[in-house]
C-alpha positions in Angstrom: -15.6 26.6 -11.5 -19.5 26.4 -10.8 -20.5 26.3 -7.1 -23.2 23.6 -6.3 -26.1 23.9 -4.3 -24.3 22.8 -1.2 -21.1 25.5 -1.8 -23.6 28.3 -2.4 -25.8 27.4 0.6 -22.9 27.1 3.1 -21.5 30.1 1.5 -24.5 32.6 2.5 -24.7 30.9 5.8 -21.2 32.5 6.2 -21.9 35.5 4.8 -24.9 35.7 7.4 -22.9 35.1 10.1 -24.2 31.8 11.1 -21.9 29.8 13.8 -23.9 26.8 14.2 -25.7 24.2 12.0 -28.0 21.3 14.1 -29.0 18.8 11.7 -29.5 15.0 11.5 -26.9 13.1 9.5 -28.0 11.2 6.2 -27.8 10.9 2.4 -29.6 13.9 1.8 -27.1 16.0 3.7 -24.2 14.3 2.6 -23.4 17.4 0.5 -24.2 20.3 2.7 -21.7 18.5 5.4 -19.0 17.8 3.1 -19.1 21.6 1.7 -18.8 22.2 5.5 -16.5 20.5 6.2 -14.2 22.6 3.2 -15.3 25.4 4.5 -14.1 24.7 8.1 -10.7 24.0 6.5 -10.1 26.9 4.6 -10.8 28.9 7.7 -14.5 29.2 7.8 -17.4 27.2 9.7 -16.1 26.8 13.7 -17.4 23.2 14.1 -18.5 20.1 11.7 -19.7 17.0 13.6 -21.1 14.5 11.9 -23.0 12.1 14.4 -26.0 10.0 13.6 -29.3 9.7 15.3 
């Protein structure tokens, strides 16, 4: 299975050790939240909220 952009992005983010990602909500995001989101349910990112602007 190929990993996308978003999978490999949140992916290093967890190898880094990040904890926390601040962003604004929106189409172009869509991806990175979603993969997120998988991530937080197989054990990895602490918190996803997705709240708009």
């Amino acid at each position: 299975m190929e990993l996308s952009g978003a999978q490999a992005l949140v992916g290093q983010l967890e190898r880094d050790g990040v904890r926390h990602v601040f962003g604004v909500p929106g189409v172009q995001l869509d991806h990175v939240l979603d993969a997120l989101a998988r991530a937080r349910a197989a054990g990895g990112a602490d918190r996803v909220h997705r709240r708009p602007a």
